[in-house]
VOPAGU-2260 file (C-alpha; in pm, 1 decimal, decimal comma):
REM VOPAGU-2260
SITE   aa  ch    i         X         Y         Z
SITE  UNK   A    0   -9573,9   21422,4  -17683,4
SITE  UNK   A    1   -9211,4   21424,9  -17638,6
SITE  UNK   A    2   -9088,4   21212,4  -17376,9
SITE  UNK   A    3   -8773,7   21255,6  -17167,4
SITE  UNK   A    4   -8653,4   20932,7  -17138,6
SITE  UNK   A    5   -8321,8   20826,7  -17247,0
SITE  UNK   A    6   -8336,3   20501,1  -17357,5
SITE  UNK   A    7   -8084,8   20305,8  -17238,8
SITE  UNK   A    8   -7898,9   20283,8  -17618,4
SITE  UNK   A    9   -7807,1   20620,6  -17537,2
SITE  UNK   A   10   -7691,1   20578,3  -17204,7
SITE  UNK   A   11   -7350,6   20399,6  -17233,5
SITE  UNK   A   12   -7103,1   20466,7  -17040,1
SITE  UNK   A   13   -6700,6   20364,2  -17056,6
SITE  UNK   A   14   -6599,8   20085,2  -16787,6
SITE  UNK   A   15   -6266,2   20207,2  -16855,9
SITE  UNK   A   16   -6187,1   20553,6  -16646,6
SITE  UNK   A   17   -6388,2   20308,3  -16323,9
SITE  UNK   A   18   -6122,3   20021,8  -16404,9
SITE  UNK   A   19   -5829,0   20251,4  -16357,7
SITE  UNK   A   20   -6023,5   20426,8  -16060,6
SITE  UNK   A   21   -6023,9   20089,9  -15907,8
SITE  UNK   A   22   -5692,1   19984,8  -16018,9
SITE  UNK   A   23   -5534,3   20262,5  -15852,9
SITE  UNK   A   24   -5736,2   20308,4  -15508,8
SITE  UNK   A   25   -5689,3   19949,5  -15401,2
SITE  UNK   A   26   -5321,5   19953,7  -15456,9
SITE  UNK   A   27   -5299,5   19802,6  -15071,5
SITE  UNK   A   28   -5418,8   19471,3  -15219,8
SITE  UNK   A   29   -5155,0   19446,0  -15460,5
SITE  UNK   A   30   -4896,8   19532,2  -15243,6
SITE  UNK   A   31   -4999,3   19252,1  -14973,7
SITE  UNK   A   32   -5019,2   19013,2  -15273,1
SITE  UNK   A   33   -4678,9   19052,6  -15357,3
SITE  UNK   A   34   -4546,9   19047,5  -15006,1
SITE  UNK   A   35   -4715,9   18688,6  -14936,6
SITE  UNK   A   36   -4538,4   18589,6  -15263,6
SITE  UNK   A   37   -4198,0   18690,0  -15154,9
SITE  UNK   A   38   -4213,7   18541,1  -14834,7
SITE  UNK   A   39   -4393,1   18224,5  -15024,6
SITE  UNK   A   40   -4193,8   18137,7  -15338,1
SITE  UNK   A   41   -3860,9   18332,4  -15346,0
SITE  UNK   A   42   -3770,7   18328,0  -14963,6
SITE  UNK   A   43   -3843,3   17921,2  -14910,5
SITE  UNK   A   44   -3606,6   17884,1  -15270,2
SITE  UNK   A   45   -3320,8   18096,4  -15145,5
SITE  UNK   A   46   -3318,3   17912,1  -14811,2
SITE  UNK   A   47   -3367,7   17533,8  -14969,1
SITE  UNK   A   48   -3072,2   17586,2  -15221,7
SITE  UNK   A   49   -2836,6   17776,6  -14892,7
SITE  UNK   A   50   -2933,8   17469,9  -14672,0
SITE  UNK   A   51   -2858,4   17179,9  -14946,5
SITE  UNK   A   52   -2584,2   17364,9  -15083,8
SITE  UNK   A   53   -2398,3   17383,1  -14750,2
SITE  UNK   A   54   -2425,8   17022,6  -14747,0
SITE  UNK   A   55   -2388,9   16960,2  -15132,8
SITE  UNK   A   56   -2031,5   16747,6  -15018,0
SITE  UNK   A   57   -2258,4   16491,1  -14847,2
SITE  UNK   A   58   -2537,0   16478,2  -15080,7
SITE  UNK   A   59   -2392,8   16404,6  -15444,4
SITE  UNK   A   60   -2741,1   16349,0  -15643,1
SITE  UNK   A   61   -2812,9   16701,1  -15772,7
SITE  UNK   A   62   -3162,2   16524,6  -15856,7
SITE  UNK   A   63   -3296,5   16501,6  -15482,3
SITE  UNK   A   64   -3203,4   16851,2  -15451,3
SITE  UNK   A   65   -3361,0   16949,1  -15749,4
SITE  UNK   A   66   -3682,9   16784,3  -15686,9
SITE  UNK   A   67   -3700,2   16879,3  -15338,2
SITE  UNK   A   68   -3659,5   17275,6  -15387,5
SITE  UNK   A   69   -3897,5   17253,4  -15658,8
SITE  UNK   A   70   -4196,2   17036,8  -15535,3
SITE  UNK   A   71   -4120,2   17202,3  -15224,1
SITE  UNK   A   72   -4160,6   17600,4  -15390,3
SITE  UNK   A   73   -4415,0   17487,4  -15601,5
SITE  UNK   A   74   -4659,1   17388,3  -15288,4
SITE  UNK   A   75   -4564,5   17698,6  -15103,3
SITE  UNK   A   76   -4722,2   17884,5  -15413,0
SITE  UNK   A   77   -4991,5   17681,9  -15448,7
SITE  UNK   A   78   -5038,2   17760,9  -15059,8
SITE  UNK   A   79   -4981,9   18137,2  -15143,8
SITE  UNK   A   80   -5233,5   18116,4  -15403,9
SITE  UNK   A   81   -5519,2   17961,1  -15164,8
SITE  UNK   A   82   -5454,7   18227,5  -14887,9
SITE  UNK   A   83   -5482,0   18521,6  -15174,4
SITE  UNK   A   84   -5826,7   18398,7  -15274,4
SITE  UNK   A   85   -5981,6   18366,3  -14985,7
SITE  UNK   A   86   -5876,7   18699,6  -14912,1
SITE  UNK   A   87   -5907,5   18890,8  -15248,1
SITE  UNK   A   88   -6249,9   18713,0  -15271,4
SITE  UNK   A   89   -6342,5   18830,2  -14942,4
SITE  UNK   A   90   -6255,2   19179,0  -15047,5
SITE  UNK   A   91   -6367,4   19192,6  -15375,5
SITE  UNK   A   92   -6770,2   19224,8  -15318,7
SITE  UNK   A   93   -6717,2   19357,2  -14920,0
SITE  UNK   A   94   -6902,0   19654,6  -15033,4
SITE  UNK   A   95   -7234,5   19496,0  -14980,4
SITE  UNK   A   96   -7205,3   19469,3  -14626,9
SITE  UNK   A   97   -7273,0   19837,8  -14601,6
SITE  UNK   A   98   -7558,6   20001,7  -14659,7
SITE  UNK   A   99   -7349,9   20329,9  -14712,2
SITE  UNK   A  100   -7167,9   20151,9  -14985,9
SITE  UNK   A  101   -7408,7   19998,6  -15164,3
SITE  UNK   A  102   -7618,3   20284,0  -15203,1
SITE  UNK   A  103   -7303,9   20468,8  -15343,8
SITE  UNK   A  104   -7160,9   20202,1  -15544,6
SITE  UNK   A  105   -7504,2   20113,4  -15732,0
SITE  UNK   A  106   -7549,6   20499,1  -15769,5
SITE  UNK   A  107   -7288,6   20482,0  -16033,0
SITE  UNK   A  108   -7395,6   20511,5  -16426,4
SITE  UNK   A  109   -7280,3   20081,4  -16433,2
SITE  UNK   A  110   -7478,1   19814,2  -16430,4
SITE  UNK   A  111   -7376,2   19565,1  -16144,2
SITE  UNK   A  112   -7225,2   19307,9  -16347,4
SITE  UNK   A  113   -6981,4   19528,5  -16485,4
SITE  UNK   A  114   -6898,5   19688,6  -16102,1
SITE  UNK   A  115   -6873,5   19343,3  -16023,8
SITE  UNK   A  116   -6668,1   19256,9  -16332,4
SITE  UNK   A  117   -6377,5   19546,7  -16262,2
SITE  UNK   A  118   -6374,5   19486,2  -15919,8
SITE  UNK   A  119   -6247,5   19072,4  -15959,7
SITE  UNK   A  120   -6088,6   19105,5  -16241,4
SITE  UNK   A  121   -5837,5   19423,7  -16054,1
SITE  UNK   A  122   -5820,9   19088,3  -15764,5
SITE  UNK   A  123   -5726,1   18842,2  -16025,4
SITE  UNK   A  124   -5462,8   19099,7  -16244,0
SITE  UNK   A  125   -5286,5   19185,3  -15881,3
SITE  UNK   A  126   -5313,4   18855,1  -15812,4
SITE  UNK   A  127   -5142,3   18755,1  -16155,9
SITE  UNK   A  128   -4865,4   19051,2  -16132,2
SITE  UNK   A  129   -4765,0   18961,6  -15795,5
SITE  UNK   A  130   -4680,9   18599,4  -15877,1
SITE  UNK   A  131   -4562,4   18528,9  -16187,8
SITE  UNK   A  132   -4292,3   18778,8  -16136,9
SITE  UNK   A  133   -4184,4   18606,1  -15796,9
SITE  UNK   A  134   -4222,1   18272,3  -15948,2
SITE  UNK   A  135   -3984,9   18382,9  -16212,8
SITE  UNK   A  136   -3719,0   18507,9  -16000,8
SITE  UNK   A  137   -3785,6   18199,4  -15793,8
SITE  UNK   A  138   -3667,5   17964,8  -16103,0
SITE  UNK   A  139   -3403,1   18212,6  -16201,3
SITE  UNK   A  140   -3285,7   18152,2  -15881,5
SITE  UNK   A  141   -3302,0   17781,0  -15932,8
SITE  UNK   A  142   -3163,1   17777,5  -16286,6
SITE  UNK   A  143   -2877,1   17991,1  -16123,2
SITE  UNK   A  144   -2763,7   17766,4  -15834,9
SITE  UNK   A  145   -2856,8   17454,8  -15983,5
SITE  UNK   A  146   -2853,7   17339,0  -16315,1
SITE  UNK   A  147   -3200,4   17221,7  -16355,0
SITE  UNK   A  148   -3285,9   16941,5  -16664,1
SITE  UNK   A  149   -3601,7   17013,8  -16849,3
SITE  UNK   A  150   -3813,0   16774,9  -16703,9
SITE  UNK   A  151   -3776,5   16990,4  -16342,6
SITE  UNK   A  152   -3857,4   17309,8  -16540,4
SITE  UNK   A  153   -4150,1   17119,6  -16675,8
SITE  UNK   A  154   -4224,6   17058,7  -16292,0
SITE  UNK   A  155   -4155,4   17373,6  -16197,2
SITE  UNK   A  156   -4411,5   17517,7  -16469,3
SITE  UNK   A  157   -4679,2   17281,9  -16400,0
SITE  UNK   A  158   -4653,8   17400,2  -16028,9
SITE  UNK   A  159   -4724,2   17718,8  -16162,7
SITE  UNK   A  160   -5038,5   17646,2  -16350,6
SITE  UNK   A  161   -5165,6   17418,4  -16078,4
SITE  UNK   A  162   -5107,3   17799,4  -15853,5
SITE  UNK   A  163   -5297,4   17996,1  -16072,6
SITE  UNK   A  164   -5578,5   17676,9  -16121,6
SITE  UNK   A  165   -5598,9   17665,0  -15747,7
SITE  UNK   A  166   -5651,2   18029,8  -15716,8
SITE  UNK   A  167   -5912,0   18088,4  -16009,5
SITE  UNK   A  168   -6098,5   17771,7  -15863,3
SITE  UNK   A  169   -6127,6   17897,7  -15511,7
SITE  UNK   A  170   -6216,3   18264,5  -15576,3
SITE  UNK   A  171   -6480,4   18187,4  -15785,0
SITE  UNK   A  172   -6607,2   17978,3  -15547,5
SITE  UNK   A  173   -6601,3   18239,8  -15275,0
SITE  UNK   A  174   -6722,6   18487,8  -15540,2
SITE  UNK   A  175   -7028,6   18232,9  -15601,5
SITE  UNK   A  176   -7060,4   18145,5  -15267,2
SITE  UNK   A  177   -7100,9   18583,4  -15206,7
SITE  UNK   A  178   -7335,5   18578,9  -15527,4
SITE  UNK   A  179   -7559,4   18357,5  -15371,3
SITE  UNK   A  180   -7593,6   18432,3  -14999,4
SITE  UNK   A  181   -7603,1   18827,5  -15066,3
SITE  UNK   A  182   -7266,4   18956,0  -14891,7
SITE  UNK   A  183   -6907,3   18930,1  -14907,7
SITE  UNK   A  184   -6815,3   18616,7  -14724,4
């Protein structure tokens, strides 16, 4: 008897042609990343510096200014960073709310864990290329106007991390939070 059943040995396919599928078709994401970023970590620094520099006659300790434009950038990020994962979480598994969708996306030669893998990890590397590049021009921008000791770069690095904690811890939790009740939150 021969039997035509593939086995699934035989049946792998590459994730990798799907990843740049999805890379590319959900460019909209990355490009509203980046724009919260701007208006988050580079706009708040060039206005902080402007204001205290206009006033840098009456204020004399280069410290307070330091540590104010830097905690002060460093939570907008972190802000930034929240408001990202709630909505690239939210987007990343909103294909289950359709029927339509579901039926298509589960139709492909994947198995859901990797459909589910691409799709956050294309969240999380938008997410990643959108800030680190405006939180680089943000302490370029700092190191430029100001000349900044390395204890506030240290700062100014750990508000980074504590950025890209924030948003890892959150999405996750709206990815679980989707996991478990079914849908996309």
């Amino acid at each position: 008897m021969n039997s035509t059943k593939v086995s699934s040995a035989d049946n792998r396919y590459s994730i990798k042609p799907f990843f740049g599928f999805t890379l590319k078709n959900n460019w909209q994401h990355f490009a509203l990343y980046l724009i919260i970023m701007l208006l988050a970590t580079v706009l708040p620094c060039v206005m902080i510096i402007t204001e205290q520099l206009e006033h840098a006659d009456i204020i004399t300790d280069w410290k307070y200014i330091l540590g104010d434009v830097t905690v002060f950038t460093g939570i907008c990020g972190v802000a930034a960073s929240l408001v990202i994962a709630v909505f690239s979480g939210m987007s990343a598994a909103s294909y289950v709310n359709s029927k339509q969708q579901v039926g298509c996306w589960h139709s492909f030669p994947f198995r859901r864990e990797s459909i589910f893998f691409v799709e956050t990890s294309v969240r999380a590397l938008y997410y990643l290329t959108a800030y680190l590049p405006c939180a680089l021009i943000s302490w370029i921008i700092l190191n430029f106007k100001l000349p900044m000791t390395a204890y506030y770069n240290m700062v100014y690095l750990k508000h980074i991390f504590a950025a890209i904690l924030c948003y890892l811890l959150l999405y996750s939790v709206i990815l679980f939070a989707g996991g478990l009740t079914g849908t996309a939150p």
